[in-house]
C-alpha positions, 0 to 999 in steps of 0.5 A: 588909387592905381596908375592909369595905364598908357595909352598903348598898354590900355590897347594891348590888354584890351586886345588881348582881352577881347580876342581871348574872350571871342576866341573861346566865348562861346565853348566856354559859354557851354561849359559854365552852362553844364558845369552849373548844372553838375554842380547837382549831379547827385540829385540828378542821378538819383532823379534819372535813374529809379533803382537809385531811388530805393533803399541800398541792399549792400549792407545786408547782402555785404560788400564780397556777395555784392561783387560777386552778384555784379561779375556773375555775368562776366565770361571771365575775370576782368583784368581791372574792374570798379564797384561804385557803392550807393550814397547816404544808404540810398540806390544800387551798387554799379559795377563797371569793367570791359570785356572783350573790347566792350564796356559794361557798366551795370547796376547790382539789383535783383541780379543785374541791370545794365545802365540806362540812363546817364543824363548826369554823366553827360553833362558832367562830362560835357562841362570839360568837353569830353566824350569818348569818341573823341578821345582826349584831345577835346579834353585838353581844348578845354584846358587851353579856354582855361588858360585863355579864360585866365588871361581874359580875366587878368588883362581884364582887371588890368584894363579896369583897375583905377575904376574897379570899385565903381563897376562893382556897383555901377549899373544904369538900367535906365540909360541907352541899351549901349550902356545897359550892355556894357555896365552889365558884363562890368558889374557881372564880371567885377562880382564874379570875378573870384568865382572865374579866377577859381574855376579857370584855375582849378579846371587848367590845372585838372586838365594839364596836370597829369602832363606836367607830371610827365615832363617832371618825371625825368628832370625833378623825379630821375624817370622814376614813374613810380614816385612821380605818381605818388608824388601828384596823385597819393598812389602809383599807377606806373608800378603795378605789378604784372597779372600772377597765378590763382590765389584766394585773397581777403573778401571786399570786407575784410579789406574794407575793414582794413582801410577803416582801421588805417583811418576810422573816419575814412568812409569807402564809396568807389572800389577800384580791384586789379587782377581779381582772384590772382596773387597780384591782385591790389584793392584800391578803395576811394571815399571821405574822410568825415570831419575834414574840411574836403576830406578824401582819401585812398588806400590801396590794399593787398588782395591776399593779406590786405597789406596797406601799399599806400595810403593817403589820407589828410595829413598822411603826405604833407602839403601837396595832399592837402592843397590838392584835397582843396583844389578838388573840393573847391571846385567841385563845391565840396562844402556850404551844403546846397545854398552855396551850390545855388550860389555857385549856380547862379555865379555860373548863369552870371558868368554865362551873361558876362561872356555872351553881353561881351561877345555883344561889345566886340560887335557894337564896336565894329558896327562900321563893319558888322556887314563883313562876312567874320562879324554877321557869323559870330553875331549868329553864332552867338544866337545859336549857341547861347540860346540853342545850348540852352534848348539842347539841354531842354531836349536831352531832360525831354528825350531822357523821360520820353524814350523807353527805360528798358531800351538798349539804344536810349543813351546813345538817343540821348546824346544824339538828341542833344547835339542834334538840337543845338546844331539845329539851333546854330542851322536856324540862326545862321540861316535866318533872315531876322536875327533879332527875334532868334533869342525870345523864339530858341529861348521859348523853345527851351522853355516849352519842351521842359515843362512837361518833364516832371510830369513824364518822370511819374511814368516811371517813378513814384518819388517825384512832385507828379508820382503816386508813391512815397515822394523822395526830396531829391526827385522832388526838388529837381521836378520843382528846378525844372518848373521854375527853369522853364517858367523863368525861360518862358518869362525871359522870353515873353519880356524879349519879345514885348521889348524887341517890339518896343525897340524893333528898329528898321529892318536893314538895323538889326539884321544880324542883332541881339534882342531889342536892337543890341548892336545896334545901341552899341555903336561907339560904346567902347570907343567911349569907353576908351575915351573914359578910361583915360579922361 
């Protein structure tokens, strides 16, 4: 049995552990809701976007006459350019490069079709806060909710260490709603435990590896860039060599040949060219390895004679290639087919609960003071976040199948639909008067404006549970998930309503509280608790 902590250890590690989980609550909140759901990006993009949805032409038309098709449209040569080949012999190859200060990104299909929908990319892009507006620092935001994540974690394993086994398992549904609360962010936090761990790892060191690589670089690597690139990423980016004169160089397949032969199970999907058509042109082609646990690889080419510059392959660069591989396939749930994605799914809506039940013990344990201006916003922004994030999702799949395909300004409306909902959303519960209906009303809402999406998506495709054509599993198994999404929520939110009915306490209660008077069962909760843990 562990050794129960003193008295002022146990306070100090509570502290630390509610301040970091208040602190970064709610963002991190987001990003576990969205990460979920990336964990499907692939599904999704081939349900948002209908060329993705038709047999590939590549291997007909071949790699070289793909590329030249996707830059017809270029006024000149771009200085680096990418090539995204389709998946599993299904969609359209998508080039993307800038020029003159714009980024084009289009897809190759009967000559060229600019993007039109990134709903996909969005959400991806959303589970580590970034966009491209705001550049980078919001990027690195996400990288310090790790590490605060990280010590939310620790200080709360120390806190429960003597009792662990027990809050694995122990959970009283028939008890006070104090007790729900609680024994709920226990039980939940406890099974997700290796889960978070795994993910505010692997997401900090995302985020804060390519600056530890810099500061490493003088001391560890003498201020060579070079080595230091190859180093942590398997190729260097600090070394490429200066744009050259005019030179005919190896087609794309030729190149690809060339990879292939360096490693036969190596599988291109991503083309990264620099300096196309110069004599320093340089080929990097990304893609698996088959029959490699996380298996990735990239080897970059040569462009004139497709001389291999580097490669890194599993088991080319010893074990930091190898413990990168499986931080990146780990986190991104790069094994165990799609029942481990719906597991992972599910630990992430566990996760999403343990933070929001835990902003909802920080608030019963000041109800003494829940009228201070501090506890009544962070009770609302609760609301609004944790409800209203889950309505802007709803409104961003609603805005990509009712807004045009073919119009330009659609991805911009999207996203502006998004944040557009939930600011509306955290406006209506800072603004309410009754804060304990807010969670069944937003709840509903979201559940009400994604039922009709499948249906819309026949509008344009055919592969769908609604389409006349020839169904496609992918379309099919997103149109069912956002049926039983919706069904779910508008089921959560009858059974929210019927028990904030059953518990609705006098007005001046359960003002600023969660459903069914949350707060307000919550007085004295953890002081208990405290008292319990030292019993």
């Amino acid at each position: 049995m562990a050794k129960k902590l003193s008295s002022h250890a146990f306070t100090t590690f509570w502290d630390v552990h509610a301040w970091a989980g208040v602190i970064g609550g709610l963002l991190l909140y987001v990003m576990f809701l969205s990460g979920g759901i990336t964990l499907f990006r692939r599904q999704l993009a081939v349900w948002e976007e209908p060329l993705t949805q038709q047999r590939s032409s590549v291997e007909q038309v071949g790699l070289q006459a793909t590329l030249e098709q996707g830059l017809a449209a270029a006024p000149a040569a771009p200085e680096q350019l990418w090539l995204d080949l389709p998946k599993e012999g299904l969609g359209a190859a998508r080039i993307l490069y800038s020029s003159q200060g714009e980024s084009v990104s289009s897809w190759i299909h009967e000559g060229l079709v600019p993007e039109r929908e990134r709903l996909s990319d969005f959400l991806y892009d959303l589970h580590y806060l970034w966009h491209r507006a705001t550049g980078a620092w919001l990027f690195y935001v996400a990288g310090l909710l790790c590490v605060a994540l990280l010590l939310a974690l620790a200080t709360g394993v120390l806190i429960h260490l003597k009792d662990i086994v027990r809050q694995f398992h122990r959970f009283r549904p028939d008890k006070t709603r104090r007790v729900l609360w609680s024994d709920m962010h226990k039980v939940l936090g406890v099974i997700g435990l290796p889960f978070q761990v795994l993910y505010a790892y692997t997401g900090a060191f995302f985020v804060f590896l390519g600056l530890l690589v810099q500061v490493f670089t003088g001391p560890v690597f003498g201020g060579d860039a070079a080595r230091a690139d190859r180093v942590a990423w398997g190729a260097s980016f600090a070394d490429e060599p200066a744009p050259g004169a005019p030179a005919r160089g190896l087609t794309l397949d030729e190149l690809t040949a060339r990879a292939r032969a360096a490693e036969p199970r190596f599988v291109p999907e991503r083309y990264r060219i620099r300096h196309h058509g110069l004599d320093s042109g340089t080929v990097d082609i990304r893609g698996p390895v088959e029959g490699v646990p996380f298996g990735r690889g990239i080897v970059r080419l040569r462009a004139t004679d497709g001389a291999v510059l580097s490669l890194d392959m599993p088991g080319a660069e010893g074990a930091r290639s190898g413990v990168i591989r499986w931080i990146y396939g780990l986190h991104y749930a790069d094994f165990g087919g799609i029942a481990l994605r719906i597991l992972f799914l599910v630990l992430s809506a566990a996760t999403c609960a343990t933070i929001l039940t835990g902003n909802w013990i920080w608030l019963a344990r000041r109800e003494a003071r829940r009228e201070s201006l501090g506890n009544r916003l962070l009770a609302r922004l609760t609301v609004g976040f944790g409800a209203g994030t889950l309505v802007a999702i709803a409104a961003l799949f609603l805005a990509s199948r009712a807004l045009p395909l073919d119009w330009a300004g659609r991805m911009a409306a999207e996203e502006l639909t998004f944040l557009a909902a939930l600011g509306l959303c955290i406006t209506w519960a800072l603004a309410a008067r009754d804060g304990g209906r807010l969670w069944w009303r937003q709840i509903g809402l979201a559940g009400l404006l994604l039922l009709p999406v499948p249906a819309l998506a026949a509008r344009w495709s055919g592969a769908g549970l609604f389409g006349a054509g020839p169904r496609l599993g992918a379309v099919v198994a997103v149109d069912v998930a956002l049926l039983l999404v919706a069904a779910a929520l508008c089921a959560s939110a009858w059974a929210l309503r019927r028990a904030a009915s059953r518990h609705e306490a006098p007005r001046q209660a359960t003002q600023d509280e969660p459903p069914a008077s949350l707060a307000h069962g919550g007085a004295g909760l953890m002081a208990r608790g405290q008292t319990a843990s030292h019993g």
